[in-house]
C-alpha positions in Angstrom: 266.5 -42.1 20.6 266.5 -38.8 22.3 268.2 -36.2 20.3 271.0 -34.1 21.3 270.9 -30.2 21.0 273.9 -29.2 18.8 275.5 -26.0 19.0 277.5 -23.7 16.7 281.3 -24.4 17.0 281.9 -21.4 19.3 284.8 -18.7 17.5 287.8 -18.8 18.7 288.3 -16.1 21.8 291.2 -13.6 21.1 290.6 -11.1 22.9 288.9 -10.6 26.8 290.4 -8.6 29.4 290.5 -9.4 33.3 287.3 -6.7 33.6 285.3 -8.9 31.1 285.8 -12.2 33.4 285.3 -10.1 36.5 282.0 -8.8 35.2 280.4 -12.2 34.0 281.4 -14.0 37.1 279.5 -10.7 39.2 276.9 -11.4 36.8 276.5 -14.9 37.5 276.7 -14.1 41.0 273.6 -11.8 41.0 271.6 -14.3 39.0 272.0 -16.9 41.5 272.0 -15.5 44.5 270.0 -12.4 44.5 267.4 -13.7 42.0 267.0 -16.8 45.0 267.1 -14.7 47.7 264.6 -11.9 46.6 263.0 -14.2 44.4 262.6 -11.9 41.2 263.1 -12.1 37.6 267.1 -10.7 37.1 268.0 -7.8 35.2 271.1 -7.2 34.5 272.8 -3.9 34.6 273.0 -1.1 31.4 271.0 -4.1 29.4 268.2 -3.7 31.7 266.7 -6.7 30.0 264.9 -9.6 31.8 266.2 -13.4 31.9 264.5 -15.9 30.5 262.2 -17.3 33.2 263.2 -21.2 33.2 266.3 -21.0 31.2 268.8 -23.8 32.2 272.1 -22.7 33.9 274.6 -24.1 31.6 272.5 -21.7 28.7 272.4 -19.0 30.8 276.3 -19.4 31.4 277.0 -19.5 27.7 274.7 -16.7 26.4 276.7 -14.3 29.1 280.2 -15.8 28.5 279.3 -15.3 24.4 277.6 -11.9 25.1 280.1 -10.7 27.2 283.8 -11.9 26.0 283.0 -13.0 22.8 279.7 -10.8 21.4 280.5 -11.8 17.9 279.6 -15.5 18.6 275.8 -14.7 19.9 274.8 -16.0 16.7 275.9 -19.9 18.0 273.5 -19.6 21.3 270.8 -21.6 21.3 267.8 -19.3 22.5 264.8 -20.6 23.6 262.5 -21.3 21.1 259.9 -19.4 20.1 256.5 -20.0 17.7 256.2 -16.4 17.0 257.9 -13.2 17.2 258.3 -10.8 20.3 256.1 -7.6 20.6 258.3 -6.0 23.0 255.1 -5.4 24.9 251.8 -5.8 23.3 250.0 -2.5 23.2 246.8 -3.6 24.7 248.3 -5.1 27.5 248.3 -3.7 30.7 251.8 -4.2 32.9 252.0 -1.2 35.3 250.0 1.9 36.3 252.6 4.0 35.1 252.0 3.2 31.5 248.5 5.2 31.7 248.0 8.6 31.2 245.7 11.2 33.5 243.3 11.0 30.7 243.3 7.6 30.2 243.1 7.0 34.2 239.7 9.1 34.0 238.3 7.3 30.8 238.5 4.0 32.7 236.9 5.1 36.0 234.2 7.0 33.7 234.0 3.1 31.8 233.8 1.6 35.4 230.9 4.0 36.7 228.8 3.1 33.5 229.7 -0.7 34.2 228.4 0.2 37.3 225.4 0.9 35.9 224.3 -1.6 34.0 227.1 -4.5 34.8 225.3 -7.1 32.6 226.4 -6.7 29.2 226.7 -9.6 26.4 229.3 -8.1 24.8 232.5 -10.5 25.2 230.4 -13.1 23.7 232.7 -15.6 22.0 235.7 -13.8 23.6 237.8 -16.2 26.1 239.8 -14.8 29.0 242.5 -16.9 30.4 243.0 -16.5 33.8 246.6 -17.8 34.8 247.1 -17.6 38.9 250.7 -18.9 39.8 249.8 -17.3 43.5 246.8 -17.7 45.8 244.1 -15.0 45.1 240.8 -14.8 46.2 239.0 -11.3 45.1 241.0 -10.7 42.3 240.9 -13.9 40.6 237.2 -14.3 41.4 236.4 -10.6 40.3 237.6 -11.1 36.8 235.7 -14.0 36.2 233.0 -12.8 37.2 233.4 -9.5 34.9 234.1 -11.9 31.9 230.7 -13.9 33.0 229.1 -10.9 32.9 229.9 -9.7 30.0 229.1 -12.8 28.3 232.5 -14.3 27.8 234.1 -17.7 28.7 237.4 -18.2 31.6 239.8 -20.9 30.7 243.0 -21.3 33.6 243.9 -22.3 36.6 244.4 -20.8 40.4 247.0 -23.6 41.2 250.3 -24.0 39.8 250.7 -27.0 41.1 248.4 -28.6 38.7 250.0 -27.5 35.6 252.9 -28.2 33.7 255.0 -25.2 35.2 254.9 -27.8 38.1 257.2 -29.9 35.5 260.1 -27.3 34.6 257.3 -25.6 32.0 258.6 -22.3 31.2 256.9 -19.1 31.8 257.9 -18.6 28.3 256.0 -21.7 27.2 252.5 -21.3 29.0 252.3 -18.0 27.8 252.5 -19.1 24.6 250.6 -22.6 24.6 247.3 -20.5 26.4 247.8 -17.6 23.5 246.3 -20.2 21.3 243.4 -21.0 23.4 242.5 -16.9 24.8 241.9 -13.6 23.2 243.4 -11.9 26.9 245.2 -13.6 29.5 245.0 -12.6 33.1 248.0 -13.5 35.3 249.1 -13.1 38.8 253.1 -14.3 39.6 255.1 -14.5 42.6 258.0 -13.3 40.0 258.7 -9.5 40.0 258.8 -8.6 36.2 257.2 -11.5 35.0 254.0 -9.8 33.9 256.5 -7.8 32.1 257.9 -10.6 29.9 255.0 -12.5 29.4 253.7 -8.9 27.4 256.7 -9.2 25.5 256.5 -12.9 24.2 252.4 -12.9 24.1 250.9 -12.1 20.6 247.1 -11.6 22.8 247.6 -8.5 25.6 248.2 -9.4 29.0 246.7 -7.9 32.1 248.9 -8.3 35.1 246.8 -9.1 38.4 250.1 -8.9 40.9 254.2 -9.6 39.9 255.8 -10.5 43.3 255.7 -7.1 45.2 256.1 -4.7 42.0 253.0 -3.6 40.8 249.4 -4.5 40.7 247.8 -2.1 38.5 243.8 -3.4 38.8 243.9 -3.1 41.8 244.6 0.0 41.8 242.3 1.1 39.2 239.7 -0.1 42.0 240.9 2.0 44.5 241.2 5.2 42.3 237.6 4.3 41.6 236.8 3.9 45.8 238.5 7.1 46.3 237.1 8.7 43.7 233.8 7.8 44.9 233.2 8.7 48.1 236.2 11.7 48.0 234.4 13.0 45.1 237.9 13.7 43.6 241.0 12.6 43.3 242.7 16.1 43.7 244.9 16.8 46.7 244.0 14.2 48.9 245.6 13.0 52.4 246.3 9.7 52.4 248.0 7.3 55.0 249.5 4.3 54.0 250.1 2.0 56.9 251.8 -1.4 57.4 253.9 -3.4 54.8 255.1 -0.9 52.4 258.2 -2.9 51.7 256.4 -5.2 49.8 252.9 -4.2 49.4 252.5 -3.7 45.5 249.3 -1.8 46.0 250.8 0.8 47.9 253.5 0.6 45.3 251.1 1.1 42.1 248.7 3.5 44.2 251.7 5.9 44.3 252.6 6.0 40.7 248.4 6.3 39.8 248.7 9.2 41.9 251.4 11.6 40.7 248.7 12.8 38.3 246.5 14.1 41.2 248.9 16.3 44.1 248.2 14.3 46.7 250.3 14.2 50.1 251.1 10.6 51.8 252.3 9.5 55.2 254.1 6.3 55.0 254.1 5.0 58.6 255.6 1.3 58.5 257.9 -0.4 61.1 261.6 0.0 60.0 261.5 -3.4 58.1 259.0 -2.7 56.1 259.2 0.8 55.2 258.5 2.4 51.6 262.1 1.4 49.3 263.9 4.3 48.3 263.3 3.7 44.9 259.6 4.4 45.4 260.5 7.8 47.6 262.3 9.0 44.9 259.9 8.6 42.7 257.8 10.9 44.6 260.5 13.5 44.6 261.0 13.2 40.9 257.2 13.6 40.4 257.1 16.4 43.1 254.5 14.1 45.7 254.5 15.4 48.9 255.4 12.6 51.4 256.2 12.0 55.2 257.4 8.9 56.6 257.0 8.0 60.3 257.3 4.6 62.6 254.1 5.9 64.8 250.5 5.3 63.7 249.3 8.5 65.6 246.0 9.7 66.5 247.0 12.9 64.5 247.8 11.5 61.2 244.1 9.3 61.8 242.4 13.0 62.5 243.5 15.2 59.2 243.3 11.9 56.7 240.5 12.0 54.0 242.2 8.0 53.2 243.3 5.4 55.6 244.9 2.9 53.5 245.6 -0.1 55.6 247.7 -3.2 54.3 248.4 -6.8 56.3 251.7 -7.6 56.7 252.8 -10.7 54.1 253.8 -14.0 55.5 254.8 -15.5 51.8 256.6 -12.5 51.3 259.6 -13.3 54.7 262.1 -15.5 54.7 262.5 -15.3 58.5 259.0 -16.3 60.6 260.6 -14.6 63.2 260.5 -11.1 61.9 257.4 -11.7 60.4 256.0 -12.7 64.0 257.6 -9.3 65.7 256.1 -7.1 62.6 252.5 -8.5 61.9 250.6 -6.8 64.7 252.4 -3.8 65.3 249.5 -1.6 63.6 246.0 -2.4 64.5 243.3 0.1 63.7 240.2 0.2 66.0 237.2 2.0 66.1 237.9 4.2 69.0 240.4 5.8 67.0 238.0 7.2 65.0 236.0 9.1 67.2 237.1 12.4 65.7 238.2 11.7 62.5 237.1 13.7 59.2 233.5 13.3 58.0 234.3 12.1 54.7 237.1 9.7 55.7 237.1 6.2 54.3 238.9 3.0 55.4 240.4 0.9 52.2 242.5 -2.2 52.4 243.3 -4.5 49.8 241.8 -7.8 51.6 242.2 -10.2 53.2 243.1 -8.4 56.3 244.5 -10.9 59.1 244.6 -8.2 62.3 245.3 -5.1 61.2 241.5 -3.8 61.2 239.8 -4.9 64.5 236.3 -6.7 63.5 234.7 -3.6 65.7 235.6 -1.1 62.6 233.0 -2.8 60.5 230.0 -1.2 61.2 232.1 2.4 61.4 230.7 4.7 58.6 234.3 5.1 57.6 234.9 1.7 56.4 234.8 1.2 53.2 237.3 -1.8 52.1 234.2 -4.7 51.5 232.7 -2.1 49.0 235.7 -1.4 47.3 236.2 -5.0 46.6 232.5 -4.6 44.7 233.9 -1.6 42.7 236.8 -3.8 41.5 234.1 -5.8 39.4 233.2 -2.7 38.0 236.6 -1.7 37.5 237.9 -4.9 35.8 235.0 -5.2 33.3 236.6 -1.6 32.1 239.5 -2.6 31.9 239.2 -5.9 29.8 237.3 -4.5 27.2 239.9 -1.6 26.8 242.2 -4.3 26.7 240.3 -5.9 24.1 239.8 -2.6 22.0 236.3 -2.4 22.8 234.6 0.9 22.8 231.9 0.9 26.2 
């Protein structure tokens, strides 16, 4: 016979004003509709902390209602189990860009260059790397297996959700912690903002996020200070355009942060939709980047750019098809605009593309995007073994 889960007689409530009620119903609100609509992983004001991903409504209803009116009976809330302590963010793991240093920013793109030159290494060998996709991925998924192949290590995971047990109600909570016991380093790519986040929080092995919803995705961006680096020579004082989706491109997003080390000056040009949030603008001013924002992909801002940075506008990322259809081809680079463009200019993108880069810019000098996808093997093997503690 099934067992029922038995609370803690809740203590009697004394004392809770009209503001306390107000405020758990606004919170309630916000977990339901906003989290929805914009499809991220809530986090509640002046607490700033996460919700449990998978957490049933009538839990998350009592752990506010005790929390917030009645604080002193958070001891009878059932929390969701757990086999072993938090870390509060392993210290191997890596969540967001921001977290690393100049220095450390250099060291791995040093690593990368001498992965580069001698890629074959047997040097994970009896190391396994889980690779845990909950969205589609090509390159990236595909470019850290093949690091961990070539560095003599074994994948475990999977690059459909819909063939595991999150598929069932699984918690994030719970494969994070069933594939700790399999993997010494789990890879992971969510359609959750913040959910790369808390799984480096509840995961006792470090976590490398490959892509939260459109919040960060900091390999990739290691890659592209790598392509830049590369063919720039530097990464000092660089112009840089960043055209198309910067609503909700997370490269763009991480590529900013990695470059408040480096002075460089961006031109955000994006439809209205889909221009840079304000929280990412402001970031610039607090770190003193110089940025300009236009509507207009002009033949001047193509001229005095050392980096093009081109991104596709993302279907999976719209509610509305109908926006998505009047935004997705309103930047198209060709290669007549590139007639008199800077020598050492360079073309990146992301990939895939899906319009934005006409198929007659491929055999431009400038373009640069299918090599940059190399570099991120390079790049990735760098990055797991620091991950790992491994000295390269």
């Amino acid at each position: 016979m099934k067992k029922s889960r038995t609370f803690a007689p809740a203590p009697r409530i004394t004392r809770h004003s009209t503001r306390d009620v107000v405020q758990l119903v606004v919170y309630l609100v916000w977990d339901q509709v906003v989290a929805r609509s914009s499809r991220v992983i809530p986090t509640y004001p002046k607490t700033r902390r996460t919700l449990w991903t998978g957490f049933p409504l009538k839990c998350t209803i009592r752990v506010l209602f005790y929390k917030k009116i009645c604080p002193s009976a958070k001891n009878a809330v059932p929390l969701p189990k757990q086999s072993r302590p938090m870390n509060n963010n392993n210290p191997h793991s890596l969540v967001t860009i921001a977290d690393l240093s100049r220095e450390k920013i250099l060291s791995l793109l040093d690593a990368a260059a001498r992965f580069e030159e001698q890629p074959n290494r047997k040097i994970l060998d009896g190391r396994v790397v889980a690779t845990l996709f909950f969205e589609p991925s090509t390159r990236t998924r595909l470019s850290f297996e093949t690091a961990v192949n070539r560095l003599g290590g074994r994948v475990i995971g999977f690059s459909d959700a819909a063939t595991t047990s999150s598929s069932k109600g699984e918690s994030l909570n719970d494969t994070i912690m069933m594939v700790s016991n399999y993997a010494d380093l789990i890879v992971m790519r969510h359609h959750l903002e913040g959910a790369a986040r808390y799984a480096s929080e509840v995961s006792p092995v470090p976590i490398i996020n490959a892509g939260d919803g459109a919040n960060q995705h900091p390999s990739q961006t290691m890659l592209d200070l790598y392509s830049i680096r590369k063919t720039q020579g530097t990464l000092e004082n660089l112009d840089i355009c960043l055209v198309g989706d910067l609503k909700y491109g997370r490269t763009v997003h991480s590529l900013i942060m990695a470059m408040r080390h480096f002075h460089p000056h961006f031109h955000f040009i994006a439809p209205r939709e889909l221009a840079m949030p304000e929280e990412y603008k402001l970031y610039c001013r607090e770190h003193g980047i110089d940025y300009d924002e236009s509507t207009e992909f002009s033949q001047q801002a193509i001229d005095r750019a050392d980096i093009i940075y081109m991104t596709r506008v993302q279907r999976e990322r719209f509610t509305d098809l109908m926006e998505y259809e009047r935004v997705k081809n309103v930047y198209v680079l060709r290669a007549d605009m590139l007639q008199h463009t800077r020598e050492n200019l360079r073309i990146l993108h992301p990939l895939p593309r899906v319009g934005e880069i006409a198929y007659d810019v491929d055999a431009c000098p400038q373009a640069y995007y299918f090599r940059q996808a190399k570099n991120g093997l390079y790049v990735r093997q760098a990055l797991i073994c620091d991950c790992l503690g491994m000295e390269v």
